[in-house]
LONUKE-790852 format. One record per residue (C-alpha): residue in three letters; residue number from 1; x, y, z. Coordinates in nm, 4 decimals, decimal comma. Layout:
<recs>
 res   n       c1       c2       c3
 ALA NUM        X        Y        Z
...
</recs>
This chain:
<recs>
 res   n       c1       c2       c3
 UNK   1 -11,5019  -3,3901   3,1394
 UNK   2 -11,3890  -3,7405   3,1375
 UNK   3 -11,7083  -3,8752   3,0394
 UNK   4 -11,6450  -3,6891   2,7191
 UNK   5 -11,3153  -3,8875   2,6103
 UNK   6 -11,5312  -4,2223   2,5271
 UNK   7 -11,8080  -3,9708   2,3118
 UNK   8 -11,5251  -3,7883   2,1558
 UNK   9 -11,3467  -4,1367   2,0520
 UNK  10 -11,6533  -4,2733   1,9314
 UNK  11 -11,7355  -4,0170   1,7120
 UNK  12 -11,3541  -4,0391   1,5815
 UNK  13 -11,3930  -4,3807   1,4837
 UNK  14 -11,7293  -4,3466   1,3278
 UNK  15 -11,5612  -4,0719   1,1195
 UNK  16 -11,2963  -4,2877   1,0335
 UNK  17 -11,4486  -4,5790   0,9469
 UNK  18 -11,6789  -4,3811   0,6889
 UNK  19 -11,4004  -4,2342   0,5195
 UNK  20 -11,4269  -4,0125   0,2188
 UNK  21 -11,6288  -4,2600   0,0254
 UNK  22 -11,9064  -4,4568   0,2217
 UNK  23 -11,8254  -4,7469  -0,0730
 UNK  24 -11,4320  -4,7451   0,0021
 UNK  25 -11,2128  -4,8503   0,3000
 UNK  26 -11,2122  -4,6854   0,6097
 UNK  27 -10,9636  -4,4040   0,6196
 UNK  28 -10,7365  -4,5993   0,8630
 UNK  29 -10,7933  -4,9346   0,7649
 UNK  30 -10,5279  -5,1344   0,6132
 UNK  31 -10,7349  -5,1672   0,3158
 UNK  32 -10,6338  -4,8834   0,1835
 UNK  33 -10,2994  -5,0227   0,0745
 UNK  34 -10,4405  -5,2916  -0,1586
 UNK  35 -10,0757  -5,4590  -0,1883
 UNK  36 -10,1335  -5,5817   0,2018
 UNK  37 -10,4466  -5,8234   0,0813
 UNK  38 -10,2390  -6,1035  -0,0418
 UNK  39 -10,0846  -6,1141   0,2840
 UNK  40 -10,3891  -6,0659   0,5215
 UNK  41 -10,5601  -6,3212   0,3149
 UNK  42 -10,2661  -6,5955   0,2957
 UNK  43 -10,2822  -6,5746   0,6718
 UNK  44 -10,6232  -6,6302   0,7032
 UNK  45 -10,5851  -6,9594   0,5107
 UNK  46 -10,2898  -7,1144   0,7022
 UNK  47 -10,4021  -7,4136   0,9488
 UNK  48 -10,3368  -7,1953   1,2627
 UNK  49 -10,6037  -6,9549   1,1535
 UNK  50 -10,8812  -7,2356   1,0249
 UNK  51 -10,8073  -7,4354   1,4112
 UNK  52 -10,8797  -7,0766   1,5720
 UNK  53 -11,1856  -7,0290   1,3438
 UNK  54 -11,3058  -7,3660   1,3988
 UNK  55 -11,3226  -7,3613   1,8148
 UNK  56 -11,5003  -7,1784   2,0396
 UNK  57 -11,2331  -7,1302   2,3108
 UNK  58 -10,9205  -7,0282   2,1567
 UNK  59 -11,0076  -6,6740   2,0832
 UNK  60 -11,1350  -6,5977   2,4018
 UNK  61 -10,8629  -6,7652   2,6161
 UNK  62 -10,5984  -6,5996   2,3968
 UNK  63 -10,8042  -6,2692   2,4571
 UNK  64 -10,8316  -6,2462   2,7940
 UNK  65 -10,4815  -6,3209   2,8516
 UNK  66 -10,3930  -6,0352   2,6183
 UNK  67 -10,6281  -5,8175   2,8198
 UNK  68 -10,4948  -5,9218   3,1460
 UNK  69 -10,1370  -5,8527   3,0181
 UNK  70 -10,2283  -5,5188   2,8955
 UNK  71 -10,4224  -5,4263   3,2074
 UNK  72 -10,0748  -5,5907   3,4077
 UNK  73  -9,8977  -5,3442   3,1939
 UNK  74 -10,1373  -5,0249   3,2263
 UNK  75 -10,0922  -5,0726   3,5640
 UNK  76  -9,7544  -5,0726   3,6116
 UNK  77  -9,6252  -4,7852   3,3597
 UNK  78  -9,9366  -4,6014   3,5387
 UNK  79  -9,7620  -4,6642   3,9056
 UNK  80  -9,4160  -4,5259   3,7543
 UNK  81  -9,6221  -4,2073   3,5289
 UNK  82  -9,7997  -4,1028   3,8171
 UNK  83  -9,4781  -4,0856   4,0275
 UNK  84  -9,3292  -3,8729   3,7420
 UNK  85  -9,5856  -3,6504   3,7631
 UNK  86  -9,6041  -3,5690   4,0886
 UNK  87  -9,9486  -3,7338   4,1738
 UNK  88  -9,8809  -4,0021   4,3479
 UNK  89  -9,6311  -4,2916   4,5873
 UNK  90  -9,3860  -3,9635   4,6662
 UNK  91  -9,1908  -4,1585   4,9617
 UNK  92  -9,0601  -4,3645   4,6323
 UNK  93  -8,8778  -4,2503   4,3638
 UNK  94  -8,9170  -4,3025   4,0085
 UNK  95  -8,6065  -4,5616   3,9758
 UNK  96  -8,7619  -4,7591   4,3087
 UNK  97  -9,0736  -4,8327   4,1274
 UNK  98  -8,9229  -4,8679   3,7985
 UNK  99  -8,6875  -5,1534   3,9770
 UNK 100  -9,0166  -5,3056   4,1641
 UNK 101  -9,2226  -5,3396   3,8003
 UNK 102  -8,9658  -5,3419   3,5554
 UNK 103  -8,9709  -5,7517   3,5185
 UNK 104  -9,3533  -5,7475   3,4926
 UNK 105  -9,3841  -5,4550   3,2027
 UNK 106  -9,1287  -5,6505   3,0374
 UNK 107  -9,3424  -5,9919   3,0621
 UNK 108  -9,6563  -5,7952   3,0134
 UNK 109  -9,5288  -5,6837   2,6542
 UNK 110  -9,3935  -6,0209   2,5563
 UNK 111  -9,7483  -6,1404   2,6443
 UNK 112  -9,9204  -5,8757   2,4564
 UNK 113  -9,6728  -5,9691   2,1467
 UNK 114  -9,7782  -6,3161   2,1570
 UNK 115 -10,1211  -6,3047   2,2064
 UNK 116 -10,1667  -6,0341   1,9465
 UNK 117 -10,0048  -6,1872   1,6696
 UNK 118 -10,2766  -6,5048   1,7636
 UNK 119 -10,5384  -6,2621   1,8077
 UNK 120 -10,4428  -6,1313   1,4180
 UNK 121 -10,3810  -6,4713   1,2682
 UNK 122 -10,7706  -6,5192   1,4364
 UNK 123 -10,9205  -6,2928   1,1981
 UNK 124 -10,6934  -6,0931   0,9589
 UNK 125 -10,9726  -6,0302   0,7128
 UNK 126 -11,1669  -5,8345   0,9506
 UNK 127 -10,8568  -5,6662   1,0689
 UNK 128 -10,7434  -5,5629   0,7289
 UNK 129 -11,1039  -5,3713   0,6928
 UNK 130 -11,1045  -5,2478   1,0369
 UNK 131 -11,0134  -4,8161   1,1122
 UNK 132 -10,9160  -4,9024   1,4370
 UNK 133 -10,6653  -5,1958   1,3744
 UNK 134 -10,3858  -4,9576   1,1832
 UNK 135 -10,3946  -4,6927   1,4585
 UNK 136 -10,3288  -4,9540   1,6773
 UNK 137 -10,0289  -5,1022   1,4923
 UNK 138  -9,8664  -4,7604   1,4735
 UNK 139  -9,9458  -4,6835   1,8410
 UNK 140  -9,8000  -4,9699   1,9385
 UNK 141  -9,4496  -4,9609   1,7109
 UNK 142  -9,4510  -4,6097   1,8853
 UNK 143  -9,4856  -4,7265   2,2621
 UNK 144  -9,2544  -5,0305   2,2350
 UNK 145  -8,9594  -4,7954   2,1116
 UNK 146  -9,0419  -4,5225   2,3268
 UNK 147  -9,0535  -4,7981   2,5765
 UNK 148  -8,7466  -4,9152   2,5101
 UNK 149  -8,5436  -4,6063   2,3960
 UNK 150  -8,6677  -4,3389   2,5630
 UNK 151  -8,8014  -4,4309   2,8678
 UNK 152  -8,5743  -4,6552   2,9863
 UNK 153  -8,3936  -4,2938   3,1582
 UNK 154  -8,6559  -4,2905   3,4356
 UNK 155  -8,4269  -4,5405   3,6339
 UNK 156  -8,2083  -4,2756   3,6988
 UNK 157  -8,4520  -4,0214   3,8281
 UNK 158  -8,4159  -4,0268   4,2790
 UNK 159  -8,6127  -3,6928   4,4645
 UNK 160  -8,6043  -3,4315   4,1409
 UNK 161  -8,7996  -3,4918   3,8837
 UNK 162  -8,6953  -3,2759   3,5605
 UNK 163  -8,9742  -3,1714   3,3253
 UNK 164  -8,8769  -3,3518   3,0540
 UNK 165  -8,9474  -3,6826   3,3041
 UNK 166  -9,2900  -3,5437   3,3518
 UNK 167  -9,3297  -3,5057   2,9277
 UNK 168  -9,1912  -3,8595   2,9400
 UNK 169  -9,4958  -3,9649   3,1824
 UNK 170  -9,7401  -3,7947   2,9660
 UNK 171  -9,6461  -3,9748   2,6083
 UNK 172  -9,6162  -4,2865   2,7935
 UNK 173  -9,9721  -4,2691   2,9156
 UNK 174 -10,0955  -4,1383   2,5959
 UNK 175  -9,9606  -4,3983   2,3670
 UNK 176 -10,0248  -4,6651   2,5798
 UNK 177 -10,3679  -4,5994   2,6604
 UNK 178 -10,4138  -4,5496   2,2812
 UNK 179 -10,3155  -4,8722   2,2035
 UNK 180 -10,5575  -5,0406   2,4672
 UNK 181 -10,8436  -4,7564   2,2958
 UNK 182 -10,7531  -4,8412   1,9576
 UNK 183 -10,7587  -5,2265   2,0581
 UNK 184 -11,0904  -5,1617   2,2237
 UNK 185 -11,2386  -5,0165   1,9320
 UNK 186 -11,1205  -5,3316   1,6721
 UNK 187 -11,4672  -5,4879   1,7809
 UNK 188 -11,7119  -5,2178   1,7097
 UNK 189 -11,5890  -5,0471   1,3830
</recs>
């Protein structure tokens, strides 16, 4: 069944990227707001983006790092979901972990901000084309204020989990996990 997800996905970006006309923008792309060229293409003029363009070992340092702070990040929110749920680490409660990982999901997404706006200015032309890359934007405006709205409530949770902690768990996961999907799929459609 989980061998499936990655197929499904694929299939889902393909789709998207095709769009109603094979000639026009993918469906999801930012190119199909026209108004948002002048900005992806001022930004891929500025000196920042022509030093990134012109070395070989900027983009992948500043890469990895984002990678590492997402997987940093994955990690942790998937330590704290799992405890909602009722999986897993039951001799802790949901506030214990939160308090053990809180200052390293906090880093991880100031990481991830960083990197990712030097990961855009890298190569906003092929980002303004790309199906995946607005999907991604809107997953991740949704996770951070979930993140930071929402979620935040878990540090009160000790033994009894209520169900709307475990529906907290599950959007958590699934938004996150988009974003590092969505991010995934920037380099193949």
């Amino acid at each position: 069944m989980l061998a499936l997800i990655p197929l499904l996905l694929t299939h889902a970006f393909r789709w998207a990227a095709q769009g109603a006309d094979p000639e026009g923008p993918a469906q999801f792309a930012f190119a199909q707001f026209p108004s948002w060229f002048p900005f992806f293409s001022w930004v891929d003029g500025t000196s920042m983006s022509l030093y990134i363009k012109g070395t070989t070992w900027v983009f992948p340092l500043v890469e990895t790092i984002h990678i590492l702070a997402l997987a940093a990040l994955l990690g942790s929110l998937f330590l704290i979901d799992l405890r909602l749920l009722g999986i897993a680490i039951r001799r802790w409660s949901p506030a214990q972990i939160v308090e053990q990982v809180h200052s390293l999901v906090n880093v991880s997404v100031v990481i991830i901000l960083i990197t990712g706006v030097i990961l855009f200015i890298a190569e906003p032309r092929k980002l303004f084309d790309s199906a995946a890359f607005g999907p991604k934007m809107i997953l991740l405006s949704l996770a951070i204020i979930f993140q930071y709205t929402l979620y935040p409530r878990v540090r009160s949770m000790q033994a009894h989990i209520p169900i709307w902690g475990r529906l907290m768990a599950l959007v958590s996961l699934g938004l996150w996990f988009g974003v590092a999907v969505c991010g995934r799929a920037i380099g193949f459609v």
